[in-house]
N, C-alpha and C positions, 0 to 999 in steps of 0.2 A: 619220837618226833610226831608231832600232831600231821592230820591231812593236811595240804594247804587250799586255803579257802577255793571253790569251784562256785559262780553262780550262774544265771542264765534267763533270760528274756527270752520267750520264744512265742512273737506275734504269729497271727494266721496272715496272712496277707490277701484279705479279698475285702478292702477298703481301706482309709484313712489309719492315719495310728492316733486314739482320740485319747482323751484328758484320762484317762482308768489307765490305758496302757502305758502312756507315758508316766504316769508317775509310778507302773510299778517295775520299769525301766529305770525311772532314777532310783527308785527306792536300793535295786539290786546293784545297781552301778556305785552305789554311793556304801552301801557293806561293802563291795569289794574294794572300795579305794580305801577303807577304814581298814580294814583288814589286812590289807595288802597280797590281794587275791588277786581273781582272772575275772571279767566280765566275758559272758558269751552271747551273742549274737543267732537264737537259730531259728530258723522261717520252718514256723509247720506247716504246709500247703498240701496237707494231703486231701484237702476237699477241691478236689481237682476243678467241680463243675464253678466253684466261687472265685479261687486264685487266680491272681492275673498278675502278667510280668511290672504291669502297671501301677500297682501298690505295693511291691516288693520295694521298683524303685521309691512311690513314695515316702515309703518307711522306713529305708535309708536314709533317705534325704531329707525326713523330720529328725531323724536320731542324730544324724551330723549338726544339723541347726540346733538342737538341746545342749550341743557338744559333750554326748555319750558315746564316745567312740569304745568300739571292742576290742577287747583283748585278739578273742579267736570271733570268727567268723563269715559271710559274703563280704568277698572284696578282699579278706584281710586274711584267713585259711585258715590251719592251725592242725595239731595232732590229733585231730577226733574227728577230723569233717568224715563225709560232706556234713554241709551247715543247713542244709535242705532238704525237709523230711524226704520229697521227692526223688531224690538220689540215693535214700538208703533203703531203695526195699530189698536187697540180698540178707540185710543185718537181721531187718524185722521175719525174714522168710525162715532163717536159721532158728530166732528163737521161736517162733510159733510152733515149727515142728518141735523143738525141745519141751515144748510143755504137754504138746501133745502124746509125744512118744515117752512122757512121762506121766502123763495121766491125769494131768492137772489143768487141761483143756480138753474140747471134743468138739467134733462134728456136728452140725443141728442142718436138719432136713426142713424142718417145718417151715413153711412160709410165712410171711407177714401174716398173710388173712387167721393161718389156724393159733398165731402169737395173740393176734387179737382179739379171738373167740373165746381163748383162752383168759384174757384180760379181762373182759366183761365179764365172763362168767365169776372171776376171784371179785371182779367191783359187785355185783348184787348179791355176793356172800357177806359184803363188807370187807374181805380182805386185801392185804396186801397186792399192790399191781407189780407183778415181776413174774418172769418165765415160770413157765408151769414145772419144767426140766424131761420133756419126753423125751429129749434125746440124751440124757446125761447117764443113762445105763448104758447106750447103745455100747457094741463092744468096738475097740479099733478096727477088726479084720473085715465087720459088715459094714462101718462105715468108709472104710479104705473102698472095698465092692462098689459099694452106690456110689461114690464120687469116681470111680473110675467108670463108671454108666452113664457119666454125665449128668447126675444128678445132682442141681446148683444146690450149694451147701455156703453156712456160715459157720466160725469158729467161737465157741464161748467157753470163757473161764471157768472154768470149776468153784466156786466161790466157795468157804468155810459157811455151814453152815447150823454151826453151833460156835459160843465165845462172844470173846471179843475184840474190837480193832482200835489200839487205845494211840490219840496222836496226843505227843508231848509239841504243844506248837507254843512257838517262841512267842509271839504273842497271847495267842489267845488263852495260853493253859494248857492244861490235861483237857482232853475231849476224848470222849469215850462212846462207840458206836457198835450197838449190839446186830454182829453177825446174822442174825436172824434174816435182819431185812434186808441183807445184800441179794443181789439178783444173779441169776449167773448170767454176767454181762458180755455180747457181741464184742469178740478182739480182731476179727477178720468179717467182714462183710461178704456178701455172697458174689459181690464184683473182685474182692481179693485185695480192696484196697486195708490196711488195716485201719481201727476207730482210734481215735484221740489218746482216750486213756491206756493203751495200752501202749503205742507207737512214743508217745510222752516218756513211759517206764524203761523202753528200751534205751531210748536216746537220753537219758537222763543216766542210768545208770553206766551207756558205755562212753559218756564223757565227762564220767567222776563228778557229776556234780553234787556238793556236800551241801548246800541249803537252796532250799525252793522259797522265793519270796513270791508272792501271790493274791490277788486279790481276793476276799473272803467265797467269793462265790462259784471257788472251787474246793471250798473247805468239804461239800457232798460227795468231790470226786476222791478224796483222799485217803479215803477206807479200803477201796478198789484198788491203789495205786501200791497201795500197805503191801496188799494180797499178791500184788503181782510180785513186787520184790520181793517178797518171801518166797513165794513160790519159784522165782527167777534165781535164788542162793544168791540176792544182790544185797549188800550192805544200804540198813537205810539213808536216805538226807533227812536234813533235820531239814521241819516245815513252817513256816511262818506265813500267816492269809492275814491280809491288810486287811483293815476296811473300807465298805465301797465308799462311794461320791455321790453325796446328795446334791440337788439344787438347792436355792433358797430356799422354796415351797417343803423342803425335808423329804420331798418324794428323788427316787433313785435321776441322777442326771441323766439328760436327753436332749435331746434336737428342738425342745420346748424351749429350751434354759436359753436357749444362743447355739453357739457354733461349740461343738464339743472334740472335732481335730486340731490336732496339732497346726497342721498346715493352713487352718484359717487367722489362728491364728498369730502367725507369722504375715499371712496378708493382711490382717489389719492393722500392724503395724505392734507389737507389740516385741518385747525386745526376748531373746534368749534367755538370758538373765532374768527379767525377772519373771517367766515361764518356770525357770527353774526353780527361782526360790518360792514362786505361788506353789507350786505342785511339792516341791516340800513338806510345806506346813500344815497339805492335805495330809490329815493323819498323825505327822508327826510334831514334837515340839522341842528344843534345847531349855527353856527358860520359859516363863509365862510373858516376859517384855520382851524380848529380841524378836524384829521381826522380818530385818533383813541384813542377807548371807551372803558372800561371794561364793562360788563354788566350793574353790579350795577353802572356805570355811565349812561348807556344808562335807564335806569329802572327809576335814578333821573331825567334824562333830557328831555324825551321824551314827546312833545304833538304835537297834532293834527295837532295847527294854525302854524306849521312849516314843515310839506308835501306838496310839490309843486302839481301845478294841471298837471306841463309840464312831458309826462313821462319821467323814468327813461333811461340809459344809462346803462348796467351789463359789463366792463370793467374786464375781467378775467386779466391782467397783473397787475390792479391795487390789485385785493383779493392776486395775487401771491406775490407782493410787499409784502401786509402787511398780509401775512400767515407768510414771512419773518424775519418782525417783530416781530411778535408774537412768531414766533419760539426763536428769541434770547431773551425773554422780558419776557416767563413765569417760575415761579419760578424754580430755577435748580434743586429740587428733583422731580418737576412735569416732568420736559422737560428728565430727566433722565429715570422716569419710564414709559412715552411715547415712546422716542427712543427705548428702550429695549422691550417693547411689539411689536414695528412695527416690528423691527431687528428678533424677534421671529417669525411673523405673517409669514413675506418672507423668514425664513427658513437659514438667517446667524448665527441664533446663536440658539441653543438647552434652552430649560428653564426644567429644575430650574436652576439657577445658584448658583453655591459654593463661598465663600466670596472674594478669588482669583481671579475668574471669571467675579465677579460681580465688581471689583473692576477695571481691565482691563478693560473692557464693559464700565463703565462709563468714563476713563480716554478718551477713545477712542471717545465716542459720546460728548463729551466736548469739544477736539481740534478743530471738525468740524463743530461747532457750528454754525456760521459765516456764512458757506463757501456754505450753502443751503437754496433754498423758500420753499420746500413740504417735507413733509417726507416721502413720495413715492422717493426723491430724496436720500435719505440718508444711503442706501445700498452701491448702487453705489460708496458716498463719502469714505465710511469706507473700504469697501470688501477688499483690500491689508493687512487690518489689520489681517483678520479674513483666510487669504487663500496666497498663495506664488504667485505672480503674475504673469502675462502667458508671460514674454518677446520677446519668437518668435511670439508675436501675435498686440506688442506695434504699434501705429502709426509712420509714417517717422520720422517728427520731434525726437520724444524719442527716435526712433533707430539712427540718427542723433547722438544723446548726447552721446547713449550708446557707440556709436561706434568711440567716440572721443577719448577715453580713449585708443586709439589702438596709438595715438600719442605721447603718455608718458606713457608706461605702466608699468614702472617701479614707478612711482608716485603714480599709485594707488594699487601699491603692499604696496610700503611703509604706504600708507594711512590704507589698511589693516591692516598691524602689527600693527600700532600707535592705531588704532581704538581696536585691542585685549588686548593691553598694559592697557587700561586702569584699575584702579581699583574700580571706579564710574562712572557709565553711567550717574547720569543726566545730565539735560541741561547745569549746570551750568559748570561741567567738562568737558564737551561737544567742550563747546567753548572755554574755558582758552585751551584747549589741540589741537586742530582746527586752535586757531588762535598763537599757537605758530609752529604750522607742517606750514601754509601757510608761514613763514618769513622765515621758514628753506628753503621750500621749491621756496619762492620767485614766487608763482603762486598767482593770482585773485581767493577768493573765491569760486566766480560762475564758475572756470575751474573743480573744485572739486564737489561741492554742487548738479550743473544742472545733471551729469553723477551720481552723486550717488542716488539724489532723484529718477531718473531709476531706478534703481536698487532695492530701496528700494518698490516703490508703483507702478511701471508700466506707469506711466503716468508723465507730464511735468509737474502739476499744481496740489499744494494738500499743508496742514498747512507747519509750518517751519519743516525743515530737523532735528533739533536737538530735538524737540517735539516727532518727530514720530518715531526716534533712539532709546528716552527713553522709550517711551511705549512699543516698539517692544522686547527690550534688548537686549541686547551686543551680545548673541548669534545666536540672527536671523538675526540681523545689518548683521552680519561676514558672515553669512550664503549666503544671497540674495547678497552680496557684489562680492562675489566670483563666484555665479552662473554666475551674472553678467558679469564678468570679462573673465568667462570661454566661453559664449557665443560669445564675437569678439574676443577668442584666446590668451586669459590671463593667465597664469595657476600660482597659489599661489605655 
């Protein structure tokens, strides 16, 4: 019986979790759901002076909003914790001596300054920049001596140094990296915390994890990683390195491009969904036309031998497109009680709401459905709803419109009256009454309509005019109609 599938995400936490980490988050979340495996959760925070409890929680609470929840890990526990590199230095203490006391690590005395004396002198030979290895004869029982004299010491790998270190990566190929150049690389610091690459080997291999999905630009660490499980009698994973995220401009993504956290954007309003499926089709592809997923589609369809090796592209007009989408496309009591949490968050509308309220509220975030990509945009669309619009404050154009009405102004008196006359506002009466006044009146719709939607919302360009009469009601129609009017010297 095969292993069963083991995979694992394991951010640093001394900032955001940004556009690289999260999709190589979903990348491995989305083989385990294919697979019908374990997603793990593990916080490497062993660079003690960067880590803060404060991006831990952020990075929680970006991976819950992705709705990547874990199998095993903080919060949720499991058979392999702790989930924090931080917690496991008994585990890394054990194997350190085990390699030591088998001879496939050692003691290094020398300090930065003679590591670097040493460096310069291999760069104006032209050679390789890597340890010189003066401490790699030393024997155990003199270096056991000097570190009991208090002599600060760092621990390094014995590296192979002849061969070679051949990775079968699911993406990429066969990649083959000749042993020569390996260094024998720091696995214990001379603080005692352990380094990356080796702390990584340990916790990877003592919680069975069978595939490493990964961004490419730790395809250099992977040779190192080899050597350590070999040397550790640990069974390899199988490796697969994504490729990275360009910006448009084809140079690697950055803080040039926009906002590249998670959590920005969620503040700008952008939905879950289609976070998810943009970060997706970084990299990878089902069809050359399908361009958008639901999860549980992406979870059925999702493998490996369909991630390109050429990097990605992060294309913000295309997430904005299809946030758009998503916006019109998610169920209407979901997209209802989304708007109304945003509408709340920025302060247009007071919560709780009363059945009156909620009922307005919703007519309102429905008409405008359409007419936005982010919901950070959807304040702005509604706000005439919720507040009287500032007309000395309108653009030319709309003052343009408003102030046409100074050429028949007796037309939109009558438009007033007819518009109080009625004894049903809705749309339906709206217009049977609309387009019996334009025959009387023998005027084009739009002579009427363009000046009043002024009127009505402040702006040239918003749902149909008879839509937003109804919701408003007859008495605020009358109201804004006449402010209106009174403004280029109308007076009812």
């Amino acid at each position: 019986m095969s292993q069963p599938i083991r995979v694992r995400f394991a951010p640093s936490p001394t900032g955001h979790l940004h556009i690289g980490g999260a999709r190589t988050a979903l990348f491995n979340y989305l083989f385990a759901k294919k697979q019908g495996g374990t997603f793990i959760l593990r916080l490497e925070d062993t660079d003690v002076e960067r880590s803060t409890e404060a991006s831990v929680q952020m990075i929680l609470s970006d991976m819950k909003w992705l709705g990547l929840t874990w199998d095993e890990g903080p919060e949720v526990g499991g058979e392999y914790g702790p989930y924090r590199q931080s917690g496991r230095s008994a585990i890394y203490e054990s194997k350190i001596m085990q390699l030591v006391e088998a001879g496939k690590a050692y003691f290094c005395f020398c300090t930065p300054e003679e590591v670097e004396v040493h460096r310069l002198a291999a760069a104006e030979k032209g050679e390789q920049l890597k340890y010189a290895g003066t401490c790699r004869t030393l024997s155990l029982e003199a270096a056991k001596a000097r570190a009991a004299q208090g002599e600060p010491y760092a621990i390094r790998f014995k590296a192979p140094q002849e061969g070679e270190t051949i990775i079968q990566d699911l993406i990429r190929g066969r990649v083959v990296f000749d042993n020569t150049i390996l260094d024998d690389f720091v696995i214990v610091r001379t603080t005692g915390v352990p380094t990356y690459n080796f702390a990584v080997v340990i916790d990877d291999a003592a919680m069975k994890i069978t595939h490493i999905i990964r961004g490419d630009d730790h395809l250099s660490n992977t040779p190192k990683q080899i050597c350590l499980y070999q040397a550790l009698d640990e069974p390899l994973p199988e490796f697969a390195h994504v490729p990275m995220i360009l910006g448009p401009d084809k140079t690697r993504l950055s803080k040039r491009h926009g906002a590249t956290s998670v959590g920005a954007y969620a503040e700008a309003g952008y939905l879950p969904e289609a976070m998810i499926n943009s970060l997706a089709l970084l990299g990878w592809a089902y069809d050359d036309k399908t361009t958008l997923f639901s999860q549980a589609e992406l979870e059925a369809k999702f493998t490996l031998d369909k991630v390109s090796k050429n990097p990605a592209v992060f294309d913000l007009r295309k997430l904005s497109w299809m946030n758009g989408q998503y916006i019109r496309s998610i169920p209407e009591p979901e997209y209802i009680e989304r708007s109304i949490e945003w509408l709340a968050q920025t302060g247009i509308i007071q919560l709780p709401l009363d059945d009156i309220k909620q009922n307005y509220v919703t007519q309102v975030v429905k008409i405008v459905r359409d007419k936005y990509k982010l919901l950070s945009e959807l304040p702005e669309q509604v706000e005439y709803f919720f507040k009287e619009p500032e007309l000395e404050k309108i653009d030319e154009k709309a003052r343009n419109k408003l102030e046409s009405m100074q050429e028949n102004p007796d037309l939109f008196k009558a438009l007033h009256a007819k518009l109080g006359m009625l004894k049903s506002f809705f749309v339906s009466a709206q217009e049977v009454a609309l387009k019996d006044f334009i025959e009387e009146q023998q005027v084009k719709f739009g002579v009427l309509a363009h000046p009043l939607r002024v009127c009505l919302t402040g702006r040239m360009q918003s749902p149909g005019v008879f839509e937003i009469m109804e919701i408003l009601g007859q008495d605020v129609v009358l109201e804004r109609l006449a402010a209106g009017l009174r403004l280029v010297g109308i007076n009812i």
